[in-house]
PQR file of N, CA, C, O and H, with PARSE charges and radii, in Angstrom:
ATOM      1  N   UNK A   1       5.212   8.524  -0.757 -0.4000 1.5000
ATOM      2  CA  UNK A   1       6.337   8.550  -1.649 -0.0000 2.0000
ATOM      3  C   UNK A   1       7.028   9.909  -1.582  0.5500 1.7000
ATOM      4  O   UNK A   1       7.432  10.523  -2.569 -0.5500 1.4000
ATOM      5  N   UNK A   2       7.135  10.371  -0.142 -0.4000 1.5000
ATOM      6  CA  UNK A   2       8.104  11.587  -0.149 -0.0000 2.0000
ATOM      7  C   UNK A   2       9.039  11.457  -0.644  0.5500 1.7000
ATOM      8  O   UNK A   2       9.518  12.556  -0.924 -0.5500 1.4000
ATOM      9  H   UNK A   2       6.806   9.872   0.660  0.4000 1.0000
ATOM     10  N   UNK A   3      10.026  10.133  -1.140 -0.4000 1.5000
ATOM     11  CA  UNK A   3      11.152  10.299  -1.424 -0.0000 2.0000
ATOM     12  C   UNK A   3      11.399  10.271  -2.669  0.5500 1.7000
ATOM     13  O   UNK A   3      12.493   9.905  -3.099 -0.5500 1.4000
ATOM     14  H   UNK A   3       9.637   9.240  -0.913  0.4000 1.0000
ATOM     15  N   UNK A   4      10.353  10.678  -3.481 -0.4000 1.5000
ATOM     16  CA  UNK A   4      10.701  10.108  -5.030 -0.0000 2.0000
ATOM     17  C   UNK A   4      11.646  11.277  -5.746  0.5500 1.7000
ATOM     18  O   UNK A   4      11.750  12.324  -5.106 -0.5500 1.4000
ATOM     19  H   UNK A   4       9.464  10.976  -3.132  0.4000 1.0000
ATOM     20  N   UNK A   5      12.302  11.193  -6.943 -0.4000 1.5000
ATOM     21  CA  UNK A   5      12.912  11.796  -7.367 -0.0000 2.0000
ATOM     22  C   UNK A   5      12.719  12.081  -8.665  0.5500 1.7000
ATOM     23  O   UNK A   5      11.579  11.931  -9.105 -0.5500 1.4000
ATOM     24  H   UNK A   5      12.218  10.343  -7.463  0.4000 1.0000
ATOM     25  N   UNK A   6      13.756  12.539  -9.533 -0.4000 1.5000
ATOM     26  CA  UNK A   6      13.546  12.379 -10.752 -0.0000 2.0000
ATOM     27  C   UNK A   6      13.882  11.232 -11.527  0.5500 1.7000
ATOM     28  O   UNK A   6      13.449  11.084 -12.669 -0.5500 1.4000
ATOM     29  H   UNK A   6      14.682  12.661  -9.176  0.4000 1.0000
ATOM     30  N   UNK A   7      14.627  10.421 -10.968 -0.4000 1.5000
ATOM     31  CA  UNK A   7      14.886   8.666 -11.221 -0.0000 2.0000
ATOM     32  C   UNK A   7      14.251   7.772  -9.943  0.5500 1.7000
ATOM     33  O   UNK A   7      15.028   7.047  -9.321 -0.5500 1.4000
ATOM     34  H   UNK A   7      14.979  10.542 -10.040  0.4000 1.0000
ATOM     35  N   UNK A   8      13.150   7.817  -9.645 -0.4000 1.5000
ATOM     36  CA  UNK A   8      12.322   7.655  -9.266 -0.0000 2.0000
ATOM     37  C   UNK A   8      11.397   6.291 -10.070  0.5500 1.7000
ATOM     38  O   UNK A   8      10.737   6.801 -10.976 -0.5500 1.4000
ATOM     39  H   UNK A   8      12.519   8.406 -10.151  0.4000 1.0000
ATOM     40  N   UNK A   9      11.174   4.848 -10.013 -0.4000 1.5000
ATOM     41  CA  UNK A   9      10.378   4.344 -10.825 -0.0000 2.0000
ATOM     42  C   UNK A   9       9.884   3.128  -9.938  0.5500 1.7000
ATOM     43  O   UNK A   9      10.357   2.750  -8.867 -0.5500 1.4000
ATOM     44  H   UNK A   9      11.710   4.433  -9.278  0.4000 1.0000
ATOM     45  N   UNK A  10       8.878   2.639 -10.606 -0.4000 1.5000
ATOM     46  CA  UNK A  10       8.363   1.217  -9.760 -0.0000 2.0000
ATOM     47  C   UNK A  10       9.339   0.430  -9.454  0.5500 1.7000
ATOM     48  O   UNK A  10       8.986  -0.222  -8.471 -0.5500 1.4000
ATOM     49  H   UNK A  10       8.493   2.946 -11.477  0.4000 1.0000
ATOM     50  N   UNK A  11      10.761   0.045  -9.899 -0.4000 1.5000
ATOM     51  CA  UNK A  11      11.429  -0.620  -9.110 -0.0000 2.0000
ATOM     52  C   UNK A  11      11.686   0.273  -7.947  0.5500 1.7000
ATOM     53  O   UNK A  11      11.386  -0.279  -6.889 -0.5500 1.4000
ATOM     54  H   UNK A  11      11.048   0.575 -10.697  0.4000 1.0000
ATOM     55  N   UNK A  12      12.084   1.310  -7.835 -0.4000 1.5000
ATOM     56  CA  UNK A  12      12.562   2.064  -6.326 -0.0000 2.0000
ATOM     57  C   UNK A  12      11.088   1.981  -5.877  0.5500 1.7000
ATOM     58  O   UNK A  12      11.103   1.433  -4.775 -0.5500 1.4000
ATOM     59  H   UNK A  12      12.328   1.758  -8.695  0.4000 1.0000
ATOM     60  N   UNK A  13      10.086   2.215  -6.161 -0.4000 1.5000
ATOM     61  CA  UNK A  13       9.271   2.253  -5.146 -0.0000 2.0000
ATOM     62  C   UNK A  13       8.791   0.833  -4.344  0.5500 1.7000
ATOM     63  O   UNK A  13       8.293   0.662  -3.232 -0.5500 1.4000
ATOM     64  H   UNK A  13      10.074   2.660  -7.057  0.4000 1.0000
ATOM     65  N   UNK A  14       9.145  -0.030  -5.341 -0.4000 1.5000
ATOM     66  CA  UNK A  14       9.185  -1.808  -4.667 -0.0000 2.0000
ATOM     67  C   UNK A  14       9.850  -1.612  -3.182  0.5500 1.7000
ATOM     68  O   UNK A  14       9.465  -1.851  -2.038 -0.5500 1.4000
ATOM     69  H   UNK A  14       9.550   0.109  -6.245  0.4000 1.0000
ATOM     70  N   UNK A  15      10.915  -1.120  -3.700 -0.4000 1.5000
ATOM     71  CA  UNK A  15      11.967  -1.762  -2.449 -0.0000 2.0000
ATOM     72  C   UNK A  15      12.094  -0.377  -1.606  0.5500 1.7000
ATOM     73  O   UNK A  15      12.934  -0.350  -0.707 -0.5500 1.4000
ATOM     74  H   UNK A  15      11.228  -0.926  -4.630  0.4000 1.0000
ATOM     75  N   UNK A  16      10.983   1.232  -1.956 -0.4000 1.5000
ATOM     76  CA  UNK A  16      10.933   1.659  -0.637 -0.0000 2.0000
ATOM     77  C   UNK A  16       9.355   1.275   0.358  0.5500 1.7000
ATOM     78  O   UNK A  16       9.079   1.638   1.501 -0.5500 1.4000
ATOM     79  H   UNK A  16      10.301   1.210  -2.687  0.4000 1.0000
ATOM     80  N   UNK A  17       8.684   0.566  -0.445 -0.4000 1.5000
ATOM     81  CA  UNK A  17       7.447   0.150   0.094 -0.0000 2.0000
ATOM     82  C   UNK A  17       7.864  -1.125   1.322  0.5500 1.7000
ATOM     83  O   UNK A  17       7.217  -1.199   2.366 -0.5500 1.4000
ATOM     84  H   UNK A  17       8.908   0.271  -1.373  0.4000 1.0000
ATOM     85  N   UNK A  18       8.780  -1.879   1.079 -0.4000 1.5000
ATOM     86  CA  UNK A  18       9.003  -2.938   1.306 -0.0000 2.0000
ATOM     87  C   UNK A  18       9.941  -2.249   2.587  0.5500 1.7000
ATOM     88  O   UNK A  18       9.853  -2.550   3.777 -0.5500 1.4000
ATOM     89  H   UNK A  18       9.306  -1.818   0.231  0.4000 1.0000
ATOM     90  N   UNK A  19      10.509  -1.623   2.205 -0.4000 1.5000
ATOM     91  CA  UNK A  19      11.438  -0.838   3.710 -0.0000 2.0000
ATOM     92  C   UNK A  19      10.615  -0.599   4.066  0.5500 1.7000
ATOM     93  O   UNK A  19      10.298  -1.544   4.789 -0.5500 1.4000
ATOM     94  H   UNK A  19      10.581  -1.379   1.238  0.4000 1.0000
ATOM     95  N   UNK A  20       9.760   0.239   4.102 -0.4000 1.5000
ATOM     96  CA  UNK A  20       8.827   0.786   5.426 -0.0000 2.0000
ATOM     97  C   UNK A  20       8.078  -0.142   6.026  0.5500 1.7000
ATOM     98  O   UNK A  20       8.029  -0.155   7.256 -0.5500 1.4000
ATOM     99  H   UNK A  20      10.018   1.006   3.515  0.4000 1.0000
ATOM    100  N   UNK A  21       7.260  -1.215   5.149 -0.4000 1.5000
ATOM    101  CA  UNK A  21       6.611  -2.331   5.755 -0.0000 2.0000
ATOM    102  C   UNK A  21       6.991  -2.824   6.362  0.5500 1.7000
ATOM    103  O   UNK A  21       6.343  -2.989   7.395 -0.5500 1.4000
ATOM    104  H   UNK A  21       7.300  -1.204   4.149  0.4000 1.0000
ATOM    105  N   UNK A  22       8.482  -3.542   6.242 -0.4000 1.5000
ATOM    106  CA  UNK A  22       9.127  -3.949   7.278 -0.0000 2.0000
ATOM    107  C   UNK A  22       9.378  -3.376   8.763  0.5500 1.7000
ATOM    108  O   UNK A  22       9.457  -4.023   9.807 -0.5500 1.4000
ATOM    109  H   UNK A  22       9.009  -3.408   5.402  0.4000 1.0000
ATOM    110  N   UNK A  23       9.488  -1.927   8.565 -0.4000 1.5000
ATOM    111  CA  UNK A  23       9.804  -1.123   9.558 -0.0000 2.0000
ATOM    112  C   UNK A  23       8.424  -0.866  10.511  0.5500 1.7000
ATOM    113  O   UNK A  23       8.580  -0.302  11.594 -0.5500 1.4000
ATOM    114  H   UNK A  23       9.424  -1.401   7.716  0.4000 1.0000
ATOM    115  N   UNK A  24       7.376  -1.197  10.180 -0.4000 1.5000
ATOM    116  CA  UNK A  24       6.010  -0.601  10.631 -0.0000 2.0000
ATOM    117  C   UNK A  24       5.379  -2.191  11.110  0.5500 1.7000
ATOM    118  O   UNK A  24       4.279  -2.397  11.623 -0.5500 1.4000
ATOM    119  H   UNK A  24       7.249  -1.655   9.300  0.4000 1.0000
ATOM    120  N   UNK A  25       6.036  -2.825  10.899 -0.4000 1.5000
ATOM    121  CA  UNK A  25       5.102  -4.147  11.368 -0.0000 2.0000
ATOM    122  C   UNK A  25       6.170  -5.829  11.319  0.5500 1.7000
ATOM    123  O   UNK A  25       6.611  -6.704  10.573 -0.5500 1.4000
ATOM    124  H   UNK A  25       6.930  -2.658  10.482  0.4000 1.0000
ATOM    125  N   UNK A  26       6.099  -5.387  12.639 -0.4000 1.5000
ATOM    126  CA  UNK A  26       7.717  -6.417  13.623 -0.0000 2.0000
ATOM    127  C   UNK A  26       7.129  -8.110  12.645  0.5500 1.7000
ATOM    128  O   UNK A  26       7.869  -8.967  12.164 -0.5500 1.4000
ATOM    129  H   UNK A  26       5.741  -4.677  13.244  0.4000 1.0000
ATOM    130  N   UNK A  27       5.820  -8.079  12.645 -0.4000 1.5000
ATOM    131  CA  UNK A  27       5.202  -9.704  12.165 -0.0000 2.0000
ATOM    132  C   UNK A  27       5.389 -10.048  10.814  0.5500 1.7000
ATOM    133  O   UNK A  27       5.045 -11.171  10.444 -0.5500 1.4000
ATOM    134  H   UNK A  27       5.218  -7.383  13.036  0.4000 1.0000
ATOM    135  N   UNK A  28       5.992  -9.069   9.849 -0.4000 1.5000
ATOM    136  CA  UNK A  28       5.883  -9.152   8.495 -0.0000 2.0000
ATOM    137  C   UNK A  28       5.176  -9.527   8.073  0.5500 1.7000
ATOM    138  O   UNK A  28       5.367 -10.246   7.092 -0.5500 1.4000
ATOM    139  H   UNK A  28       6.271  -8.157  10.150  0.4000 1.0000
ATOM    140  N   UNK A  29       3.843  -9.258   8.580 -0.4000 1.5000
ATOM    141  CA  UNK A  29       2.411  -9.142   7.730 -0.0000 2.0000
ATOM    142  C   UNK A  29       2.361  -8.502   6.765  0.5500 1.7000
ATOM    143  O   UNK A  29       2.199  -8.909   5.614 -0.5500 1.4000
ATOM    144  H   UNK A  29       3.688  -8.673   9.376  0.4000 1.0000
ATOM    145  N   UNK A  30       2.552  -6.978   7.290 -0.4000 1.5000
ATOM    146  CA  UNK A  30       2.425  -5.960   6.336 -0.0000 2.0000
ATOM    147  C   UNK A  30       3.467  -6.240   5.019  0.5500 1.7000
ATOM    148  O   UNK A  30       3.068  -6.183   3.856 -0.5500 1.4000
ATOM    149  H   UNK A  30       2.683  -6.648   8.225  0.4000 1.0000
ATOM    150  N   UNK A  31       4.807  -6.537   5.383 -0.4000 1.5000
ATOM    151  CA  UNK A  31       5.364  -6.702   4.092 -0.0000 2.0000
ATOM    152  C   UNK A  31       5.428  -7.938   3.315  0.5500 1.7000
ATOM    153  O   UNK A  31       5.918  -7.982   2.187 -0.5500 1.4000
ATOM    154  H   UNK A  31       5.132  -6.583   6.327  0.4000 1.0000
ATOM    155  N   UNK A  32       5.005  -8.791   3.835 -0.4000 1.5000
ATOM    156  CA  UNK A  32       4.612 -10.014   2.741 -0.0000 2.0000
ATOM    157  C   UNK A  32       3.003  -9.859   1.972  0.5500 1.7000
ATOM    158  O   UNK A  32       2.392 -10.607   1.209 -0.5500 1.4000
ATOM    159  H   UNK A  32       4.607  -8.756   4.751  0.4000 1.0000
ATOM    160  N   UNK A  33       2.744  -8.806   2.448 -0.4000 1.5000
ATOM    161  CA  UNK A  33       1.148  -7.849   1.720 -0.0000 2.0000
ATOM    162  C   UNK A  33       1.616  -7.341   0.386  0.5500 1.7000
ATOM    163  O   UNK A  33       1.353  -7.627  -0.783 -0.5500 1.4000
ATOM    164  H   UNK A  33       3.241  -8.198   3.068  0.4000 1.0000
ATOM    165  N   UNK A  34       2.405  -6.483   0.987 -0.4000 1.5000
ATOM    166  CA  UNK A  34       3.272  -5.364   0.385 -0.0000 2.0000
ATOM    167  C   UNK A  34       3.947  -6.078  -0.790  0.5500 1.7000
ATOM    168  O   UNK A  34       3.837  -5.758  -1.973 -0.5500 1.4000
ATOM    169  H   UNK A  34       2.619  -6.250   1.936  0.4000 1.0000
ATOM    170  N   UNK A  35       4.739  -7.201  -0.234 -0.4000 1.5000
ATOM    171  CA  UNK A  35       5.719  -7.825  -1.732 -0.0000 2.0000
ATOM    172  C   UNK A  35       4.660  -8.813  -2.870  0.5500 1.7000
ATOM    173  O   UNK A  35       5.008  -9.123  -4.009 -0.5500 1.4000
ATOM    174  H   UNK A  35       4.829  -7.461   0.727  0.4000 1.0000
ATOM    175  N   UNK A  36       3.075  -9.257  -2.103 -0.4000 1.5000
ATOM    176  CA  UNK A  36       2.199 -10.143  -2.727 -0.0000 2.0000
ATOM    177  C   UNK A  36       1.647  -8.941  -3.993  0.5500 1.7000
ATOM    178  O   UNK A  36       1.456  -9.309  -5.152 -0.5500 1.4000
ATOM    179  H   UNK A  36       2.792  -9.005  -1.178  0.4000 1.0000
ATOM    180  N   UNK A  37       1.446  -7.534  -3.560 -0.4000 1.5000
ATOM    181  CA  UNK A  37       1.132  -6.939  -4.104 -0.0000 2.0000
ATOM    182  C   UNK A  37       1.719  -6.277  -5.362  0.5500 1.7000
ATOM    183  O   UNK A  37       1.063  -6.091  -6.387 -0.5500 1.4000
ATOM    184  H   UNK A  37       1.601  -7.234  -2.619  0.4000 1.0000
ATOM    185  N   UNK A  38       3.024  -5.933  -5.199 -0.4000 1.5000
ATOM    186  CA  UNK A  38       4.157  -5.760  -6.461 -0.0000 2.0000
ATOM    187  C   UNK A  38       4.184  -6.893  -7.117  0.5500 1.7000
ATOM    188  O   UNK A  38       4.271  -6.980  -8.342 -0.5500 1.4000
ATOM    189  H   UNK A  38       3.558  -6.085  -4.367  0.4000 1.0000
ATOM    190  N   UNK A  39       4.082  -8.207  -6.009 -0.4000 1.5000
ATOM    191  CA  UNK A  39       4.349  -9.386  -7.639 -0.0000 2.0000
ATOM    192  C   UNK A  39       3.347  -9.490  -8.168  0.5500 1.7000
ATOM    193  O   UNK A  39       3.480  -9.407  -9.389 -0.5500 1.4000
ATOM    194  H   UNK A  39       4.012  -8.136  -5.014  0.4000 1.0000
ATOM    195  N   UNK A  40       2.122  -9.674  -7.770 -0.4000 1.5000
ATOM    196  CA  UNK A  40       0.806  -9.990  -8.760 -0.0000 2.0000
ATOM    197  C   UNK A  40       0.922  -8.419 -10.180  0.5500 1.7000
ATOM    198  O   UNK A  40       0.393  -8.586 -11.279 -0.5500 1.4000
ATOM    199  H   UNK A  40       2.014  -9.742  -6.779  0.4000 1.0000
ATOM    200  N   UNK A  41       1.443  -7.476  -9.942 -0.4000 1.5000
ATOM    201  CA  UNK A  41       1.803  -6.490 -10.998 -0.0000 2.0000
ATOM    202  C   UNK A  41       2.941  -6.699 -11.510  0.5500 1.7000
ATOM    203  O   UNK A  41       3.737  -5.790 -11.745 -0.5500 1.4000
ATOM    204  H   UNK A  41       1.873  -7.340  -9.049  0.4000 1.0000
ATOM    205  N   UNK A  42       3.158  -7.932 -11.748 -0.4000 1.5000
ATOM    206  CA  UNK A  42       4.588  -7.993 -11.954 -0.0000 2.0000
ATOM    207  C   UNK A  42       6.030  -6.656 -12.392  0.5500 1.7000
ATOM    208  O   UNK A  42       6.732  -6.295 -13.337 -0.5500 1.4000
ATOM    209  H   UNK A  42       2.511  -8.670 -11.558  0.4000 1.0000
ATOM    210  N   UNK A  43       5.732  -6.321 -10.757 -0.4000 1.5000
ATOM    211  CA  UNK A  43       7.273  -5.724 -10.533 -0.0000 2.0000
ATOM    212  C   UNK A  43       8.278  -6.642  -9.742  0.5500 1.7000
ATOM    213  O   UNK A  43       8.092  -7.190  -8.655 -0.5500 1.4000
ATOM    214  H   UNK A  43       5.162  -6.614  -9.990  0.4000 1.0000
ATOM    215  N   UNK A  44       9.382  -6.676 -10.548 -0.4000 1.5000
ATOM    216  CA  UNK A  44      10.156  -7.285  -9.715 -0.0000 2.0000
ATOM    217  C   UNK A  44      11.105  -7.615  -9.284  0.5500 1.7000
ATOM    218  O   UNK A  44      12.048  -7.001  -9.784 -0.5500 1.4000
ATOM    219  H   UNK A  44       9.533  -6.231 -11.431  0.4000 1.0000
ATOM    220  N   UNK A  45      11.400  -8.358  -8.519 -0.4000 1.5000
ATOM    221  CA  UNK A  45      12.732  -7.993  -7.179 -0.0000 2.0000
ATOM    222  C   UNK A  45      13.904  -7.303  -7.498  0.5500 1.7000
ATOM    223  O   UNK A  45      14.535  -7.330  -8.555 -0.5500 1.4000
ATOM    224  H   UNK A  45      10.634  -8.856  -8.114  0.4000 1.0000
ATOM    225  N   UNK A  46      14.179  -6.538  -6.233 -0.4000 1.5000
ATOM    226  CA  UNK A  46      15.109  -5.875  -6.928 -0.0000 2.0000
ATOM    227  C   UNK A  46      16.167  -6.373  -5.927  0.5500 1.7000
ATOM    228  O   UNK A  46      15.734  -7.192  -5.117 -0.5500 1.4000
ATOM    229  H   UNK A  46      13.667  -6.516  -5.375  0.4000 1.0000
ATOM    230  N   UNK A  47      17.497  -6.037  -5.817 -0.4000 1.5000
ATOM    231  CA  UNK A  47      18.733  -6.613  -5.012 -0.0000 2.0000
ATOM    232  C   UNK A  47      19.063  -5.912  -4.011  0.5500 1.7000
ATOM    233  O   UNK A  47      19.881  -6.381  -3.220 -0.5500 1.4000
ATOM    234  H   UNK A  47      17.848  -5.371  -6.475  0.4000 1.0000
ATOM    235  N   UNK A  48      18.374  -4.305  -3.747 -0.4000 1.5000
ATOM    236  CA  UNK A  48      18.140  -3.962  -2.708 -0.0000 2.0000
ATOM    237  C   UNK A  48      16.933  -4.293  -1.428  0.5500 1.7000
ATOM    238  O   UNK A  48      16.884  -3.817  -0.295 -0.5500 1.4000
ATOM    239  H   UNK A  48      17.709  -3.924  -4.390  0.4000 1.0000
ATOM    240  N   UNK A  49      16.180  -5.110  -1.977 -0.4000 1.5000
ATOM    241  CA  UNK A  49      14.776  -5.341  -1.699 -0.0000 2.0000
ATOM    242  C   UNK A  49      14.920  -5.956  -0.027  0.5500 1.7000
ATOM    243  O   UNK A  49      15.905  -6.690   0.042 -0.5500 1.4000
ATOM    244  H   UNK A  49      16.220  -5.498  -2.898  0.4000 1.0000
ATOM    245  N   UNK A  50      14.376  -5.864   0.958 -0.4000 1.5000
ATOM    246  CA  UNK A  50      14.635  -6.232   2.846 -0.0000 2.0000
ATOM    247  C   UNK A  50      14.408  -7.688   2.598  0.5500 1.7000
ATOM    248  O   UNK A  50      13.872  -8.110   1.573 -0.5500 1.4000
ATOM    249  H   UNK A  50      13.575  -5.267   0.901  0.4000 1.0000
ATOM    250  N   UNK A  51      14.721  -8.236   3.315 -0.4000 1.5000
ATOM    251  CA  UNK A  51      14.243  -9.741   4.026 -0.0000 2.0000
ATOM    252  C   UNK A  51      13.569  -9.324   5.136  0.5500 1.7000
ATOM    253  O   UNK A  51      13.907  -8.607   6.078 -0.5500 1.4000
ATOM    254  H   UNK A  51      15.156  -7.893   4.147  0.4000 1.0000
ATOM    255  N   UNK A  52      12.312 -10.034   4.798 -0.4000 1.5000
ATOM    256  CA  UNK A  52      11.767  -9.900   6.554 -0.0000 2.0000
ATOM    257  C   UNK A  52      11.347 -11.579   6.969  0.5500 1.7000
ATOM    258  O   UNK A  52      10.936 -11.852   8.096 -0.5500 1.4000
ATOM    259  H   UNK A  52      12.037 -10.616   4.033  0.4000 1.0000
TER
END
């Protein structure tokens, strides 16, 4: 979470977890991990959030 800020919160970190997952794994394994994991904590979707 290098990029956090001072408005910084679990919704931004949803949808920068979800960018990188996407970016790190062509099969969207990793980010259908990644999005199983924010929803069972119910955080959720945000309108910036990737399609993979």
């Amino acid at each position: 979470m290098l990029l956090k800020n001072s408005k910084s919160s679990y919704l931004t970190y949803r949808t920068g977890t979800l960018k990188a997952a996407k970016a790190l794994d062509v099969t969207c394994a990793l980010y259908n991990a990644t999005k199983a994991a924010w929803n069972a904590v119910t955080v959720p979707a945000q309108k910036n959030d990737p399609n993979c």
